[in-house]
N, C-alpha and C positions, 0 to 999 in steps of 0.2 A: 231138293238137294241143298244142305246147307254152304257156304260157301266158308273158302279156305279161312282158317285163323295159326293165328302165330303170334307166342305174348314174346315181349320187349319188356326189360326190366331197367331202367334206366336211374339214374344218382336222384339226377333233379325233373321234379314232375312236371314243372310247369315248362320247364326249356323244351321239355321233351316232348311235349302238345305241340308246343309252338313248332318245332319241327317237323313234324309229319303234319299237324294242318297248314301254315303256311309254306314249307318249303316242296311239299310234295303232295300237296295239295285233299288231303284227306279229310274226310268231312269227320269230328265226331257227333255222337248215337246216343252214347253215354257216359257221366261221370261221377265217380263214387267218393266224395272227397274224402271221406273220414278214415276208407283203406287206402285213398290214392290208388286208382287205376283204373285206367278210363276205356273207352270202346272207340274203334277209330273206322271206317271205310273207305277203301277207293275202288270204284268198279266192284269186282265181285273178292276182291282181298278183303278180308276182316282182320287187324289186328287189334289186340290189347296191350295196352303200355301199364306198367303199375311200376310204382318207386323201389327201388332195390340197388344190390350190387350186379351189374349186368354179368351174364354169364353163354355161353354159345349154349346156341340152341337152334330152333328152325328159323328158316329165311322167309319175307316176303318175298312173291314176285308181285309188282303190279305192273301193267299196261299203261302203256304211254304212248302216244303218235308218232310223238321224235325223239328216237332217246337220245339222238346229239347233240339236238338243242335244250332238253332239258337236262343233258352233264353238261354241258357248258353254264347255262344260268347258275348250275347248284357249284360251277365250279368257284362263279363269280361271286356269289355268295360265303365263300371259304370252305364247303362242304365237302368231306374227301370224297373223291369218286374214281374207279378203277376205270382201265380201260376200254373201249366200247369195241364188242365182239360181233362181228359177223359170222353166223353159221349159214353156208351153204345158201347165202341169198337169199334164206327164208323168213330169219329174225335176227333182231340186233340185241345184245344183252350188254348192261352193265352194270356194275357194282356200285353202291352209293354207302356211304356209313356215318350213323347218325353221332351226335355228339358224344356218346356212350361209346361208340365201334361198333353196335349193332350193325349187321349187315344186310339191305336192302336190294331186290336185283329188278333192278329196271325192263323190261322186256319189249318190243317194239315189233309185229310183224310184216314182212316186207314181200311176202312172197305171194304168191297167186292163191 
């Protein structure tokens, strides 16, 4: 089964690496410099970043341990981040958005 992707189309190519590998921790795979747009992983998420004018599209989810220590660190860091949701006890979600407004959704599960 291949795992989820979702491309990000972002201003600046290099801010926008540095974002999801350092802030949110994403390993990348691949990079194509000469179209600009790279290959990025966390867990079983795949996305693709490539240089453009961002525009709405699909969302990552990825999995995180604590999504309220990790909104708080990315809050610390000046990264917008929406409010963190409990559903019914089972999982925590919240919204993060990258320098572009790309929107990112944290997911945490909490329940048995």
């Amino acid at each position: 089964m291949s795992a989820p992707r979702v491309w990000y189309l972002v201003r600046d190519f290099d801010l926008g690496r540095d974002f999801y590998k350092r802030l949110l921790g994403f390993d990348e795979t691949f990079v194509d410099w000469d179209d600009k747009w790279s290959r990025l992983e966390h867990g079983s998420m795949r996305i693709a970043l490539a240089e453009g004018e961002p525009a709405e599209g699909g969302v990552a989810m990825v999995d995180v341990d604590d999504v309220k220590r990790v909104a708080d660190k990315l809050r610390d860091e000046g990264v917008e981040v929406g409010v963190v949701l409990e559903l019914a006890g089972q999982m925590r979600l919240v919204d993060v958005f990258d320098p572009d407004g790309n929107r990112i959704q944290l997911a945490q599960q909490i329940g048995d």
